[in-house]
Backbone as CSV, one residue per row, in Angstrom:
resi,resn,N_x,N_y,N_z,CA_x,CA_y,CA_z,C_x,C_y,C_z
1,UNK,98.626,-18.853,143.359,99.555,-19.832,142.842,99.495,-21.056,143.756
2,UNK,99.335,-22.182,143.081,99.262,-23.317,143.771,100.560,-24.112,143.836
3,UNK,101.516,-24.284,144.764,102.775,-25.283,144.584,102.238,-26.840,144.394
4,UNK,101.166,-26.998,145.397,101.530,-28.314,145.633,100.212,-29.004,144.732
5,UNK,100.630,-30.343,144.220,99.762,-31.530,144.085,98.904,-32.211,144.587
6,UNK,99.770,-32.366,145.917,98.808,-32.893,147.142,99.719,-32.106,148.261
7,UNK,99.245,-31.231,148.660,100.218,-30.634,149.924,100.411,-31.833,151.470
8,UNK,99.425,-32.324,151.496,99.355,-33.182,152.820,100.157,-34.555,152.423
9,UNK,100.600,-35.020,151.358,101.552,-36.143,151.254,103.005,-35.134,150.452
10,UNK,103.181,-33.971,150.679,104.329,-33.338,150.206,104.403,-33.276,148.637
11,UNK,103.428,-34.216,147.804,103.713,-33.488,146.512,103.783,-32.714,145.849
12,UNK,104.716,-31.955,145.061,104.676,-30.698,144.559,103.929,-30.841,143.478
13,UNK,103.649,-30.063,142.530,102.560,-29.965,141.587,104.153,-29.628,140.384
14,UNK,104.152,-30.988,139.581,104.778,-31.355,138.743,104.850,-30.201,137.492
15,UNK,103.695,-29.753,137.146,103.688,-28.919,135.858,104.071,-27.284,136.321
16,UNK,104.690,-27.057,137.340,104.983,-25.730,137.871,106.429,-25.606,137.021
17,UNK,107.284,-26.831,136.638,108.539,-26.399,136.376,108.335,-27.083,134.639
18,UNK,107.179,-27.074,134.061,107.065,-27.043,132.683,105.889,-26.263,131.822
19,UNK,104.857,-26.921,131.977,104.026,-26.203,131.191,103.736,-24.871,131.848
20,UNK,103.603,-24.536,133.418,102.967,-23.713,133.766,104.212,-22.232,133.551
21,UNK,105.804,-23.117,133.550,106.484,-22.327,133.582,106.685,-21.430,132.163
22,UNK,106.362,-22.802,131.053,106.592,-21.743,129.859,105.352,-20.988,129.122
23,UNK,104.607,-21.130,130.098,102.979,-20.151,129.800,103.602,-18.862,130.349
24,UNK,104.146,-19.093,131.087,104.137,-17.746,131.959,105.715,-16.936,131.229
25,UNK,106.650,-17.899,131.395,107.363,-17.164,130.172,107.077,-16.333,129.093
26,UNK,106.383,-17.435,128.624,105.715,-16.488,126.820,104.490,-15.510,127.368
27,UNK,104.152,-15.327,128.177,103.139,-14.008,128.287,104.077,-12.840,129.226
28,UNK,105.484,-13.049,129.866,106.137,-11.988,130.115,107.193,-11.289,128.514
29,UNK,107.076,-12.651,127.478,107.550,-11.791,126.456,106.607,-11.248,125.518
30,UNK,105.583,-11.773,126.103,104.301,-11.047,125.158,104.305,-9.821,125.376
31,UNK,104.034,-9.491,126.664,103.315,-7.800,127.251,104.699,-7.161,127.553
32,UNK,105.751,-7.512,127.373,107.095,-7.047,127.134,107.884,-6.678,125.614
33,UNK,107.158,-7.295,124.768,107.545,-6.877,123.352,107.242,-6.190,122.458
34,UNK,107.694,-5.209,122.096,106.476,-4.337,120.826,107.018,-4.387,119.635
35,UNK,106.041,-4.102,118.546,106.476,-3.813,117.275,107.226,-2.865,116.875
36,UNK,108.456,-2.802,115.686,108.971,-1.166,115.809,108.340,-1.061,114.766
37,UNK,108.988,0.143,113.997,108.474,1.165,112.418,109.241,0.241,111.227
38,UNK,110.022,-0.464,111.725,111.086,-1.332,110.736,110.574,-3.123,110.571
39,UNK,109.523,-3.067,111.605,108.389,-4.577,111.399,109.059,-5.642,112.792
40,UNK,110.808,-4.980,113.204,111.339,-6.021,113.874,110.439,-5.879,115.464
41,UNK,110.443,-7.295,116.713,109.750,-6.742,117.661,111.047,-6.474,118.653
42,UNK,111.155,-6.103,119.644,111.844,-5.928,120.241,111.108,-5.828,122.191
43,UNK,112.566,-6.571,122.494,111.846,-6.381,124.292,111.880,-5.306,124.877
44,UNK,110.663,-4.428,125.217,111.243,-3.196,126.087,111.215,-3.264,127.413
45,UNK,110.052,-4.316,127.931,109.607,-4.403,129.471,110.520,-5.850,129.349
46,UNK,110.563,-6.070,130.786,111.001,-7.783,131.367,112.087,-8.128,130.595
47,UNK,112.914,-7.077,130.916,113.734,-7.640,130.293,114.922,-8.487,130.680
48,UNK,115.816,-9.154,130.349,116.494,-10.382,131.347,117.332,-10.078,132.521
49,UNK,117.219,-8.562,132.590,118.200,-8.084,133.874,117.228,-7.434,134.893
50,UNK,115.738,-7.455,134.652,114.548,-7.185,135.420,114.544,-8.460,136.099
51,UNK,114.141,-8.969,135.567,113.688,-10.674,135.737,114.932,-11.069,136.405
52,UNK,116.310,-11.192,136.246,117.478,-11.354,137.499,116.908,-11.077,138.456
53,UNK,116.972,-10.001,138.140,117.127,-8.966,139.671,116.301,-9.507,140.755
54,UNK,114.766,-9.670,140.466,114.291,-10.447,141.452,114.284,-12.055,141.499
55,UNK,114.338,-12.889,140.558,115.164,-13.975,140.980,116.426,-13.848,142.196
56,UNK,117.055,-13.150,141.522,118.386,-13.231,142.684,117.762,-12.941,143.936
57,UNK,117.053,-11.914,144.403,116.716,-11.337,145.260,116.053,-12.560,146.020
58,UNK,115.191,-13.356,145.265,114.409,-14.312,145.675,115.499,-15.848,145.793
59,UNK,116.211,-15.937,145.579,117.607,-16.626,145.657,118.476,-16.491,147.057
60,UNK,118.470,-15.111,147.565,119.346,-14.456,148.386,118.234,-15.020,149.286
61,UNK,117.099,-14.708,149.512,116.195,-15.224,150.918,116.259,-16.495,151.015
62,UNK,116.088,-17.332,149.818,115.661,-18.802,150.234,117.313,-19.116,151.149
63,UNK,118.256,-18.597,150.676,119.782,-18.841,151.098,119.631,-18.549,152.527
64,UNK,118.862,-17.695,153.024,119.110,-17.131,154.313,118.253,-18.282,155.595
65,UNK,117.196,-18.375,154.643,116.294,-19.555,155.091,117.409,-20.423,155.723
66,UNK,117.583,-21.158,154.697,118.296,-22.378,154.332,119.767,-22.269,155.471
67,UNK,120.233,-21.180,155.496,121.674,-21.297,156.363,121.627,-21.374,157.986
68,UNK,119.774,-20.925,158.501,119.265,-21.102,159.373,117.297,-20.704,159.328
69,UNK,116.764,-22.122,159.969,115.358,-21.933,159.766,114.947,-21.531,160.743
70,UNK,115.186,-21.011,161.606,114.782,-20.086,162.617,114.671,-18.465,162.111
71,UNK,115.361,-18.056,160.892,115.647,-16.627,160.324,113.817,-16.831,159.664
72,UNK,113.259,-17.457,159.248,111.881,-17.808,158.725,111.127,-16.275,159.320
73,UNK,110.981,-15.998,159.985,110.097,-14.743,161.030,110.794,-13.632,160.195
74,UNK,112.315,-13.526,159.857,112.546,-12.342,159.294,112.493,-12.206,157.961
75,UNK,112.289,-13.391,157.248,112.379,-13.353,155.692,111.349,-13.253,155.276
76,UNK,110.428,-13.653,155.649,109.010,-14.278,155.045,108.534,-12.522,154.903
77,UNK,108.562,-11.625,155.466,107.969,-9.840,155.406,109.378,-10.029,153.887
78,UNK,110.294,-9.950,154.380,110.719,-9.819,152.725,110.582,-9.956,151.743
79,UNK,110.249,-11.777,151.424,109.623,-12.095,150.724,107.846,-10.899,150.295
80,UNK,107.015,-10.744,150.671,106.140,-9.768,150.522,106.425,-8.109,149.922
81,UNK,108.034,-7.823,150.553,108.499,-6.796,150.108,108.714,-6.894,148.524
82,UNK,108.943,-7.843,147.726,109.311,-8.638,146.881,107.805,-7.551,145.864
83,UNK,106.622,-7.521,146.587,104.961,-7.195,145.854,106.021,-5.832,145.620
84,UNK,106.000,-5.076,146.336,105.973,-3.603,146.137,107.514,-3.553,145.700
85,UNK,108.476,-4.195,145.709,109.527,-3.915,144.347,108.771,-4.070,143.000
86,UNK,108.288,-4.711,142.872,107.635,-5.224,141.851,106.613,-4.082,141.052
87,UNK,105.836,-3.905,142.058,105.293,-2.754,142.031,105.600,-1.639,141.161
88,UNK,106.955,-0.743,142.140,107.977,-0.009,141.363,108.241,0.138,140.169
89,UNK,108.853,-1.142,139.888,109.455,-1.470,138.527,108.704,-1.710,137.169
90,UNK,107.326,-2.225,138.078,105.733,-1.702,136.658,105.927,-0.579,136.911
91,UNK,105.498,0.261,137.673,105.502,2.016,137.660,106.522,2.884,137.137
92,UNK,107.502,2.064,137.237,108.539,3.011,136.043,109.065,2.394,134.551
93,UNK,107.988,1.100,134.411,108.172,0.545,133.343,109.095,-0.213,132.483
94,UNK,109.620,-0.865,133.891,110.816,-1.769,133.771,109.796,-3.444,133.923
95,UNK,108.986,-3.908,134.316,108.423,-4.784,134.171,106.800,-4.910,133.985
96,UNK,106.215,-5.792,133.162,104.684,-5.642,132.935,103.857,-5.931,133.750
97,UNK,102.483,-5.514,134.006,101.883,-6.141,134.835,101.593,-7.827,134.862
98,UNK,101.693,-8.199,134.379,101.626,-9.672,134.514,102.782,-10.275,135.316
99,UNK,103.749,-9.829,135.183,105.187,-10.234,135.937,104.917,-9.685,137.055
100,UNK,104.202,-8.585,137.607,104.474,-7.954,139.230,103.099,-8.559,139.390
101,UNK,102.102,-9.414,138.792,100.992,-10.536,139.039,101.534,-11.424,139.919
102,UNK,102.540,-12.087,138.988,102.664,-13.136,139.458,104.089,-12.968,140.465
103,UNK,104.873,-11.946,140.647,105.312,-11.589,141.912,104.580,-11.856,142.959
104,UNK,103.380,-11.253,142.635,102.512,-10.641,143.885,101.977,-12.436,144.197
105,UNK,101.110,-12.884,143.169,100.701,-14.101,143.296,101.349,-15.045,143.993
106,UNK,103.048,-15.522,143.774,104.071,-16.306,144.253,104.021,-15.817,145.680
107,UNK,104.899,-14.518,146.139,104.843,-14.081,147.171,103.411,-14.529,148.169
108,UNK,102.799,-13.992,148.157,101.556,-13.929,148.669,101.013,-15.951,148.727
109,UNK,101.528,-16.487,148.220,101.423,-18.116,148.223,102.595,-18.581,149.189
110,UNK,103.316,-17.901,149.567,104.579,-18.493,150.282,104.157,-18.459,151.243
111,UNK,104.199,-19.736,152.374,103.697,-19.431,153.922,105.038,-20.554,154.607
112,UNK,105.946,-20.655,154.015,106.700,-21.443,154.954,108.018,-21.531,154.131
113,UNK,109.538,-22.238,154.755,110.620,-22.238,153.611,110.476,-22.878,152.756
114,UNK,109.832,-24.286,152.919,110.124,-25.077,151.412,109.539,-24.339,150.503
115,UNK,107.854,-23.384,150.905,107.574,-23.115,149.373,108.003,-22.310,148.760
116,UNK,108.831,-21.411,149.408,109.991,-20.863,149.367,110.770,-20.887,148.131
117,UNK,111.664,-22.146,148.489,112.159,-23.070,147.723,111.200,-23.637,146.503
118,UNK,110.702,-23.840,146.568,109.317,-24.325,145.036,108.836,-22.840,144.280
119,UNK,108.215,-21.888,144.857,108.522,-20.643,143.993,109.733,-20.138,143.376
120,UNK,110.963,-20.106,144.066,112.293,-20.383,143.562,113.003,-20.843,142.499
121,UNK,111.957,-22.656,142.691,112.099,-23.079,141.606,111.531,-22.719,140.189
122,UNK,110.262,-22.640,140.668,109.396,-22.496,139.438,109.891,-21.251,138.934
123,UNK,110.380,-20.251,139.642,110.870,-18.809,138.682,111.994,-19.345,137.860
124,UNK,112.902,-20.315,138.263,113.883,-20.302,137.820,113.705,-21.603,136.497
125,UNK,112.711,-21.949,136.328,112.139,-22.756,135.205,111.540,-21.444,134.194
126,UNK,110.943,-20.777,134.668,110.280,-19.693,133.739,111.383,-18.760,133.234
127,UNK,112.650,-18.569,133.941,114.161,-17.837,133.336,114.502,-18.998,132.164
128,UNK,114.483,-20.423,131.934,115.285,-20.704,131.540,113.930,-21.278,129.650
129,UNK,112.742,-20.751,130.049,111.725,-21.287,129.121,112.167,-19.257,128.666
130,UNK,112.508,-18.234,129.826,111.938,-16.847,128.606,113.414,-16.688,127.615
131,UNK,114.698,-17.396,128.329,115.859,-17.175,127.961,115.932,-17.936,126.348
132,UNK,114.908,-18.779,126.423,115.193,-20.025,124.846,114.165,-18.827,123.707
133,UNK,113.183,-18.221,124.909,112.468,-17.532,123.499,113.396,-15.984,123.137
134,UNK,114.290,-15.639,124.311,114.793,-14.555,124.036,116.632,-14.626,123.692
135,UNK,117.100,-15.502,122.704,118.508,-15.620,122.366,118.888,-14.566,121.142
């Protein structure tokens, strides 16, 4: 996962909180939805209290960051812990592999607080693109 535009003049990479966000939306309700016997589809994986859960979780660190940047040394292994929740929750079939992808992907791209904060964001652009396809 790439945050930035130009990382060395601080630009963030603009299409993280639109197009890239509602690609990634619509392929967690893709590999999350099945057909029933009655034609309707329905969500069984990713579903909007999966997808909380680690938002928040990923919410709760950037907060910890943020209330002191010296805590950076203890969050950042959390953040990573973030892969193997993720993990889990494909393995018992609470989220698809594409969602514990791009767990893993985000995580694994984070090397400091702001991007932190910019994965943060961008999840929280992709909640609000899966929430319009899932009312």
């Amino acid at each position: 996962m790439n945050f930035w535009k130009d990382k060395e003049k601080g630009h963030i990479e603009p299409l993280l909180f639109s197009t890239h966000a509602q690609e990634k939306a619509l392929l967690f309700s893709n590999e999350g939805t099945v057909e029933k016997r009655n034609g309707k589809r329905e969500l069984m994986l990713n579903k909007a209290s999966q997808i909380r859960r680690f938002y928040d979780e990923l919410s709760r660190l950037e907060d910890e960051v943020r209330s002191s940047n010296d805590r950076w040394h203890v969050v950042e292994p959390q953040v990573h812990m973030l892969v193997a929740k993720a993990a889990y929750a494909e393995g018992r079939k609470l989220v698809s592999h594409g969602f514990k992808t791009f767990i893993q992907d985000g995580a694994t791209a984070v090397t400091s607080p702001q991007e932190l904060k910019i994965f943060r964001q961008h999840f929280e652009s992709i909640i609000g693109f899966f929430r319009m396809m899932h009312q």
